[in-house]
C-alpha positions as CSV (number, residue, x, y, z in Angstrom):
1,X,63.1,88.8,100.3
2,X,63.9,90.2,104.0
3,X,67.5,91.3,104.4
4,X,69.3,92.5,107.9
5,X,72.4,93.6,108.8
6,X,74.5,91.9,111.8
7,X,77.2,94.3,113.6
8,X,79.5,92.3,116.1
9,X,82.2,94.6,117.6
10,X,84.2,92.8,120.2
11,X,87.9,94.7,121.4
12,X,89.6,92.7,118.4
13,X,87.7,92.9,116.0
14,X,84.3,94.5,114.5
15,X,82.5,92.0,112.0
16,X,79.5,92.8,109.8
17,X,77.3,90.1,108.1
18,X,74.3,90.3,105.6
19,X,71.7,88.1,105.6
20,X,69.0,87.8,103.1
21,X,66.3,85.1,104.4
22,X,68.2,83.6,107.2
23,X,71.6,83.0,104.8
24,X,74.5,84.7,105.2
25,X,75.2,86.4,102.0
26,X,78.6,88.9,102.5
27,X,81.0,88.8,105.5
28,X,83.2,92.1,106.0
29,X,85.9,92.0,109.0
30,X,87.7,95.0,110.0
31,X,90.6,94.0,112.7
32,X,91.7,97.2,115.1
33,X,95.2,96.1,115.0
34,X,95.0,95.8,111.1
35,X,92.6,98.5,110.1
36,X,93.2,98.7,106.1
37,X,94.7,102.3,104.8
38,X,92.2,102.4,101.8
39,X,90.4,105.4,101.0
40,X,93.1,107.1,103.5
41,X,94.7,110.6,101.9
42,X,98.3,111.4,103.1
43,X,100.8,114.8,102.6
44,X,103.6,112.3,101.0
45,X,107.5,113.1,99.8
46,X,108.7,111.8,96.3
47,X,111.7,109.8,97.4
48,X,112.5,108.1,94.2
49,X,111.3,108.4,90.6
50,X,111.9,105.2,88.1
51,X,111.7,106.1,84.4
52,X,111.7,102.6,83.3
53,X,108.8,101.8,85.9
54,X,106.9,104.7,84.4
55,X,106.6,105.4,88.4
56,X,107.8,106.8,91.4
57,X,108.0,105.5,95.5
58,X,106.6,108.0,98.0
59,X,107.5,108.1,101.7
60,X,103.5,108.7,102.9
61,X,104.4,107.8,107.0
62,X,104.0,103.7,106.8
63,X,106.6,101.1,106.9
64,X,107.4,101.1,103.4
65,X,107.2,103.6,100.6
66,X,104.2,103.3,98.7
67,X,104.3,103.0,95.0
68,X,102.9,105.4,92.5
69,X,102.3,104.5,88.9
70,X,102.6,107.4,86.0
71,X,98.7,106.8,85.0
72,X,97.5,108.1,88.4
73,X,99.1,111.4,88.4
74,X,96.7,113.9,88.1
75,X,98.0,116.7,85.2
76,X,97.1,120.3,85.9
77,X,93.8,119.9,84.0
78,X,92.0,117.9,86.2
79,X,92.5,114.5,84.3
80,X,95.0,111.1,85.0
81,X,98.0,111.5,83.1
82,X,96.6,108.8,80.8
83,X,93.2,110.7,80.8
84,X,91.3,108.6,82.6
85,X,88.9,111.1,85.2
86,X,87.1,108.6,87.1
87,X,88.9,105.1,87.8
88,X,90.8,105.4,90.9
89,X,87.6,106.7,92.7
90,X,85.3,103.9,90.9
91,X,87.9,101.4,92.9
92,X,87.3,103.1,95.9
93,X,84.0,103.3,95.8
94,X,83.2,99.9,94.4
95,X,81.5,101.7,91.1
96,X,82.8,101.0,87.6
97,X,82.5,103.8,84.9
98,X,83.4,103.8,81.7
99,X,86.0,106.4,80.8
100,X,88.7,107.5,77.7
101,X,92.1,106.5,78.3
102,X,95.4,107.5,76.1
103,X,99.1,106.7,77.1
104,X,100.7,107.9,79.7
105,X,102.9,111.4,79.7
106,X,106.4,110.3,80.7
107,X,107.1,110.1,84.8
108,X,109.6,113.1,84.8
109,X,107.6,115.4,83.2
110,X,104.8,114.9,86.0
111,X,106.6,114.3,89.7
112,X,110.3,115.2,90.7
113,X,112.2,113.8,93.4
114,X,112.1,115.6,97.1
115,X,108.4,117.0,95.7
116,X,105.8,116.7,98.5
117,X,102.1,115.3,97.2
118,X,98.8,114.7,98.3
119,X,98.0,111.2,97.6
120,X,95.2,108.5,98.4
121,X,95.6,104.9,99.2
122,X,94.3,102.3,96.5
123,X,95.6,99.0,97.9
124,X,96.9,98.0,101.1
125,X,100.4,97.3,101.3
126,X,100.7,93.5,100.9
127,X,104.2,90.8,101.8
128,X,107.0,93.2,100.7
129,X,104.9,95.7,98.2
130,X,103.9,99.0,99.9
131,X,100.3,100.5,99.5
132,X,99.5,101.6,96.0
133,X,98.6,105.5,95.2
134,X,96.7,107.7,93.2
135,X,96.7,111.6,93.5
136,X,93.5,111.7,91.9
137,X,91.6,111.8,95.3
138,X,87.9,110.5,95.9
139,X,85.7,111.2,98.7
140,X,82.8,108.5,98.8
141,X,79.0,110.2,100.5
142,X,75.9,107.8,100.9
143,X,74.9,108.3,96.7
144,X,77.9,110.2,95.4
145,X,82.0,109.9,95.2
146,X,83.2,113.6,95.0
147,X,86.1,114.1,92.6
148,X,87.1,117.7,93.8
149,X,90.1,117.3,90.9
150,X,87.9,116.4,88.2
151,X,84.8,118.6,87.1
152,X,83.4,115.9,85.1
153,X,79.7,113.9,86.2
154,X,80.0,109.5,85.7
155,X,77.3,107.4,86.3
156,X,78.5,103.9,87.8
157,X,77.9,101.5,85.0
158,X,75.5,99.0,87.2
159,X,72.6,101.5,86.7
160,X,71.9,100.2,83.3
161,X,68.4,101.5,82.9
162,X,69.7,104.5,80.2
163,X,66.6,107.1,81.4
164,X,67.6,106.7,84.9
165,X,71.5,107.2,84.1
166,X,70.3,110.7,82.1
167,X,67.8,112.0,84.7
168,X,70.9,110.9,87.5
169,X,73.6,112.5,85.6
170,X,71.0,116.0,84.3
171,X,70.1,116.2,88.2
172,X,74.2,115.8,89.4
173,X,75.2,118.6,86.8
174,X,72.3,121.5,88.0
175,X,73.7,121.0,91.7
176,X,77.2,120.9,91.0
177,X,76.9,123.5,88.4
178,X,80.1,126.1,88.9
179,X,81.0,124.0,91.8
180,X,84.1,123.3,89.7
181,X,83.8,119.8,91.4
182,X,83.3,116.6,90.2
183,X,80.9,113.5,91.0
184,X,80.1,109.9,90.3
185,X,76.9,109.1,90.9
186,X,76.9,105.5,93.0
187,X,74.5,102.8,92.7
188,X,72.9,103.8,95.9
189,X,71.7,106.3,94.0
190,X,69.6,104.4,91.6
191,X,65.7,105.6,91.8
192,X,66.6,108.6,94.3
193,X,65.1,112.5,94.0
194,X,66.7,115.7,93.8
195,X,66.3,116.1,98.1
196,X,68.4,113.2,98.6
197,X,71.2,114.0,95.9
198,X,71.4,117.9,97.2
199,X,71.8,116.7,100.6
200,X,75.1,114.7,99.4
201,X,76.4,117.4,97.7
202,X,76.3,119.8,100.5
203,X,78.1,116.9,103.1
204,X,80.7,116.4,100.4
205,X,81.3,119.7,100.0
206,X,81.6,120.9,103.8
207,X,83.6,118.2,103.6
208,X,86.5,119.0,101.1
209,X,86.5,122.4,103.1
210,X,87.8,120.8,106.2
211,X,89.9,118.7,104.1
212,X,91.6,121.1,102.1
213,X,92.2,123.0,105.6
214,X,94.0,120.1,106.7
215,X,96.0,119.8,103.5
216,X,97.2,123.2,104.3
217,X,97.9,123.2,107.8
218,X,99.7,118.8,107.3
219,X,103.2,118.1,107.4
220,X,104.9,115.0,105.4
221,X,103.7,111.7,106.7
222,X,100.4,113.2,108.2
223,X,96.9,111.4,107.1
224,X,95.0,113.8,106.6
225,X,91.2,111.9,105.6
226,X,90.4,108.6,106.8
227,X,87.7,106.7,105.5
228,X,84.5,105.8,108.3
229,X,84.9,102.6,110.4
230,X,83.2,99.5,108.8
231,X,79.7,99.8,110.9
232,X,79.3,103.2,109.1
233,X,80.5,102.0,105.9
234,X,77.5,99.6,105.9
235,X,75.3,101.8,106.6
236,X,76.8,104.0,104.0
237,X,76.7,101.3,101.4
238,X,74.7,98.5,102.0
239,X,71.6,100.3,104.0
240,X,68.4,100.5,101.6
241,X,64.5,100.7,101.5
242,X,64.8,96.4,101.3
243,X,67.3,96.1,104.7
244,X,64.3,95.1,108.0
245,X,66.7,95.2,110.9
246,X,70.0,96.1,111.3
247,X,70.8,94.6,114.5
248,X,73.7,96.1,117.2
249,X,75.3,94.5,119.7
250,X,77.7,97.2,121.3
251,X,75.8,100.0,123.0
252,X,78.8,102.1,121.8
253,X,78.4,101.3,118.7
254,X,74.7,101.7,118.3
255,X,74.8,105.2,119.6
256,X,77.2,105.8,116.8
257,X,75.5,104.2,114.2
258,X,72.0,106.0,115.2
259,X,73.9,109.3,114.9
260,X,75.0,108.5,111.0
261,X,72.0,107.2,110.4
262,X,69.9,110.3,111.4
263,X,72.4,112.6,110.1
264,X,72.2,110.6,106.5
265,X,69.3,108.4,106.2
266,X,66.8,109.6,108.6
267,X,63.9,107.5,106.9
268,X,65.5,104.4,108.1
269,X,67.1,105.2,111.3
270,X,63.9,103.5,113.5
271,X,65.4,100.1,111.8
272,X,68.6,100.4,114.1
273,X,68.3,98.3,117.0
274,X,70.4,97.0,120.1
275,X,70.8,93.7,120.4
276,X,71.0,93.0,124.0
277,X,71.0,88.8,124.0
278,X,73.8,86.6,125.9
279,X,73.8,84.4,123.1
280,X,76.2,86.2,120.5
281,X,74.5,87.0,117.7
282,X,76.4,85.5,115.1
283,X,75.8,82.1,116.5
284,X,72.0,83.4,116.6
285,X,71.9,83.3,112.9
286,X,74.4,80.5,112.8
287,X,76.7,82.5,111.0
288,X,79.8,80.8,112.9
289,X,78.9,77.7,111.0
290,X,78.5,79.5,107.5
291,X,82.3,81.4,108.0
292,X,83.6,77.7,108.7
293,X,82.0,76.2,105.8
294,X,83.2,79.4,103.7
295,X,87.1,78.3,104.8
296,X,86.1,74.4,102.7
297,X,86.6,73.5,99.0
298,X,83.5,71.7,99.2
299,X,80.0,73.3,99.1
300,X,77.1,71.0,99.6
301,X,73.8,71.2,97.7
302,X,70.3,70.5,99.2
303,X,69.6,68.4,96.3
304,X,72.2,66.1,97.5
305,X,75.1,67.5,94.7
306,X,77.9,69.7,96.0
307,X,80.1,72.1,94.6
308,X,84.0,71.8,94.8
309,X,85.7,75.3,94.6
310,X,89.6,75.2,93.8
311,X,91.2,78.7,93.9
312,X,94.9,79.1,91.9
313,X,96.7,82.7,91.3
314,X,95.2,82.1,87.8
315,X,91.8,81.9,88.4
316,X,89.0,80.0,90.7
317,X,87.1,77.2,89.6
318,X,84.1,75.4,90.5
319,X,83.2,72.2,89.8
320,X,79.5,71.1,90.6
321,X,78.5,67.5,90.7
322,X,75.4,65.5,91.3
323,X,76.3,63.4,94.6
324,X,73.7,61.6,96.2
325,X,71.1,63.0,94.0
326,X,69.3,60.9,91.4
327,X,66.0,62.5,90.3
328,X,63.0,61.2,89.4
329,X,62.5,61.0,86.2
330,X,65.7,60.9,83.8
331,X,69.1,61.9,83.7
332,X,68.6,65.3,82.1
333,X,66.3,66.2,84.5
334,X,68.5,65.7,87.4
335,X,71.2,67.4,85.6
336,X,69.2,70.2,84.8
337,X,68.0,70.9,88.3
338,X,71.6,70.2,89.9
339,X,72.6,72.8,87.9
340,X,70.2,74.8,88.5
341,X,70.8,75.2,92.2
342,X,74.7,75.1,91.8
343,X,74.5,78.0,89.8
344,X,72.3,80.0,92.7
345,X,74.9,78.5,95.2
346,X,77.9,79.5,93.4
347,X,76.6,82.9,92.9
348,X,76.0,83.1,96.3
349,X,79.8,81.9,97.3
350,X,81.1,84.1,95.1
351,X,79.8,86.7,97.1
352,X,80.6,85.2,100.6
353,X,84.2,84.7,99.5
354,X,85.0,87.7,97.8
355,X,86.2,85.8,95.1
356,X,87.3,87.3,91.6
357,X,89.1,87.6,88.7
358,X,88.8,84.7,86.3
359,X,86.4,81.9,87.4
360,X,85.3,78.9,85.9
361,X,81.9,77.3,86.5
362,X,81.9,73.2,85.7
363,X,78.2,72.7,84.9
364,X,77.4,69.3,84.4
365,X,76.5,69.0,80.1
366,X,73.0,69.8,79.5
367,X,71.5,68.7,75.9
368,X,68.4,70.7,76.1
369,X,69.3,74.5,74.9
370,X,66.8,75.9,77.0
371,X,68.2,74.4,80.5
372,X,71.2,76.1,79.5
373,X,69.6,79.5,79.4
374,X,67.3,78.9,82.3
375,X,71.0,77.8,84.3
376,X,72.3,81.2,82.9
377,X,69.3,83.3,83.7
378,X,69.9,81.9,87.5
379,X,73.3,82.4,88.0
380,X,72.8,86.0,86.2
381,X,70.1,86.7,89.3
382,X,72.3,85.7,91.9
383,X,75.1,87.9,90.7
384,X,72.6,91.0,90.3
385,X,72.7,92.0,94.4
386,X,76.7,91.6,94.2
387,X,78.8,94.7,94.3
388,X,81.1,93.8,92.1
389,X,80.2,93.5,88.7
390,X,80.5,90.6,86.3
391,X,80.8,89.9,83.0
392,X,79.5,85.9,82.0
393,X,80.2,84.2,78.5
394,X,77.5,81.8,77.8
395,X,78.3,78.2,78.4
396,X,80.6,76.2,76.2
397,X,80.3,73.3,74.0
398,X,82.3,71.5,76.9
399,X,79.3,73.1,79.6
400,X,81.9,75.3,81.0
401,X,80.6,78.8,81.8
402,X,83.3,81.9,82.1
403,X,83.2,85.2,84.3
C-alpha cells in the first residue's frame, strides 16, 4: 500500500489530501479567514457562573463568551473536577484513553465570578454557542500530548497490543520521572524507541517554559498558544515510515514544512518535495472529482451496486444495494460480494466525510454465517487506518450492522 500526502495552499485557503493507492482517503481544509480556535490556550475572565448549568461563561477575546462546564475545571490536585485526568487532551489530540470519572464538585466551589483563568479551546464556537473550554490544558508533540496539570502517564487506547502499551507507558514514566508533568502517549508512537520518545519530551518541555512565560507576562483576552497550521499538523500526525511522497506546491510552504520536518522527523524529511507543475495538483490525482462526489448521497460501486448515505442529527445511514450488478452464479453470491465491497467503500467514506456518531450500515441479508463475518472482518480493516476509533456490533437478524 503506497500512501502520499497532497498540500495545496492557495491565498484562501490551504487543503491537505491523503491518498493511499491513487484514492483519496481524508480531506482536511483549513480556511485563513476561518482558521478554527482549537487547541488555542487564552488568559480568560469569569463573567458569569450558572449553578443550575453546573457551568460558567468566560469572556476569552472572541465574539461570544465561551462556555465552561464544571467537569473541566481542573481542582488543585491536578485532576477534572469529575476526576477524569486525560479526556480533554485525548479530544484534542484525537487519542481516546480510558480514565475514572466521579461527579462533579459543585460550580461555586471551583470558579467565582470576575476570576481570570487559563483555559483551552475544545470546540469551535458554532451558530449562536460560543467555543467550549477546558482548563485542563494539553499540548500535542509528534508521539506525546503533554498534560503539564496532570502527573499521570495514558496510553491512547488504539495501541491495543498490551506489551507494547506497558513497554510505552514503563519508557514515558523513566523520562518524565520528577518532571511533575504528565503525558499521553499517541498512536504515532506505536513501535517507537526510547531516542524518539526523549526527543518529545524535551520539545514539550522547552515548550511549557515559553508558555508558562507567556501566561505570566498575558493580559485578559490574550491567546497565549496556538496550535501549528494544518501542513505541520500533517506532518505531525499523519507522517509515517508507510507515507512515499508528500508533495508541495507552495515554495513557501515547502520551506516550512522541510524545517519541521528536520527539526522532528529527520528520517523522513528527503520525502518532502515541491511540486512545481501548472496543472494543480489536486486535479493531478483527480481529487476535484472525489470532493464533488463526497458532497452526493449516492456512492457508486465498481461492481455495478452503490451505496446511498442519508445523514439526520440522529445518526447517518447507509444503504447499499446491488444496482446493475447480477453475478454469475446465484443470488447469494452476488450479495455476498456487493457486500463485500460496500463495506470497504463505506469505511472508506466514513473517513472522507468525517462522519460520526451513530451510523447504520444496510447490508443486503446474507444466509451464509460466514459471508457475514468475512463482510465484518472487511469493514473492521477499512476502519483500522481511521483516526477515530469505532466501536461495531455484529450484524442483525434484519442484516443491519451498528457503529
Amino acid at each position: 500500500m503506497t500512501e502520499e500526502i497532497l498540500i495545496n495552499v492557495t491565498p484562501r485557503e490551504t487543503r491537505v489530501a491523503v491518498v493511499e493507492n491513487g484514492m483519496l482517503q481524508e480531506m482536511h481544509v483549513e480556511r485563513a479567514s476561518r482558521r478554527g480556535y482549537v487547541g488555542n490556550i487564552y488568559k480568560g475572565r469569569v463573567s458569569r457562573v450558572m449553578p443550575g448549568m453546573q457551568a460558567a461563561f468566560v469572556e476569552i477575546g472572541l465574539d461570544r463568551a465561551a462556555f465552561l462546564h464544571a467537569s473541566d475545571i481542573m481542582r488543585e490536585s491536578g485532576i477534572s473536577s469529575n476526576g477524569d485526568v486525560v479526556t480533554a487532551a485525548s479530544a484534542l489530540a484525537g487519542e481516546q484513553t480510558t480514565t475514572a470519572i466521579s461527579p462533579p464538585l459543585p460550580i461555586r466551589e471551583l470558579i467565582h465570578e470576575g476570576q481570570e483563568i487559563i483555559v483551552q479551546v475544545v470546540k469551535d464556537p458554532i451558530g449562536s454557542k460560543g467555543a467550549r473550554l477546558t482548563t485542563h490544558l494539553s499540548v500535542p508533540s509528534r508521539y506525546l500530548v503533554l498534560l503539564p496539570y496532570a502527573n499521570v502517564v495514558g496510553v491512547s487506547v488504539r495501541i491495543e497490543d498490551e506489551i507494547e502499551r506497558a513497554r510505552l507507558k514503563g519508557l514515558l514514566q523513566e523520562l518524565s520521572a520528577d518532571s511533575g508533568l504528565g503525558y499521553i502517549v499517541r498512536t504515532n508512537a506505536d513501535g517507537q524507541q526510547r531516542e524518539a520518545l526523549s526527543e518529545d519530551v524535551a520539545y514539550l518541555a522547552k515548550l511549557w517554559r515559553s508558555l508558562r512565560e507567556a501566561i505570566a507576562a498575558s493580559k485578559v483576552g490574550d491567546r497565549v498558544y496556538e496550535d501549528l497550521s494544518l501542513p505541520l499538523r500533517a506532518l505531525r500526525d499523519m507522517m509515517r515510515a508507510d507515507v512515499e511522497k508528500v508533495r508541495v506546491d507552495s515554495r513557501e510552504s515547502l520551506e516550512r514544512t522541510l524545517q519541521f520536518a528536520q527539526q522532528f522527523m529527520p528520517e523522513l524529511a528527503e520525502r518532502i518535495e515541491h511540486y512545481p507543475g501548472e496543472r494543480p495538483i489536486f486535479d493531478l490525482y483527480g481529487i476535484e472529482d472525489e470532493i464533488q462526489r463526497a458532497l452526493k448521497k449516492e456512492v457508486p460501486l465498481k461492481s455495478g451496486g452503490y451505496l446511498v448515505i442519508d445523514q439526520t442529527e440522529a445518526m447517518t445511514t447507509i444503504d447499499v444495494n446491488t444496482g446493475a450488478f447480477l453475478g454469475h452464479r446465484n443470488l447469494e453470491e452476488t450479495v455476498y460480494k456487493t457486500n463485500l465491497e460496500a463495506a470497504q467503500a463505506a469505511a472508506r467514506q466514513l473517513r472522507l466525510r468525517n462522519l460520526g456518531g451513530i451510523i447504520i450500515i444496510d447490508f443486503i441479508d446474507m444466509e451464509d454465517e460466514e459471508h457475514k463475518r468475512q463482510v465484518l472482518r472487511m469493514l473492521s480493516k477499512g476502519l483500522a487506518r481511521d483516526h477515530a476509533r469505532t466501536t461495531v456490533y455484529p450484524i442483525s437478524a434484519l442484516g443491519l450492522v451498528e457503529m
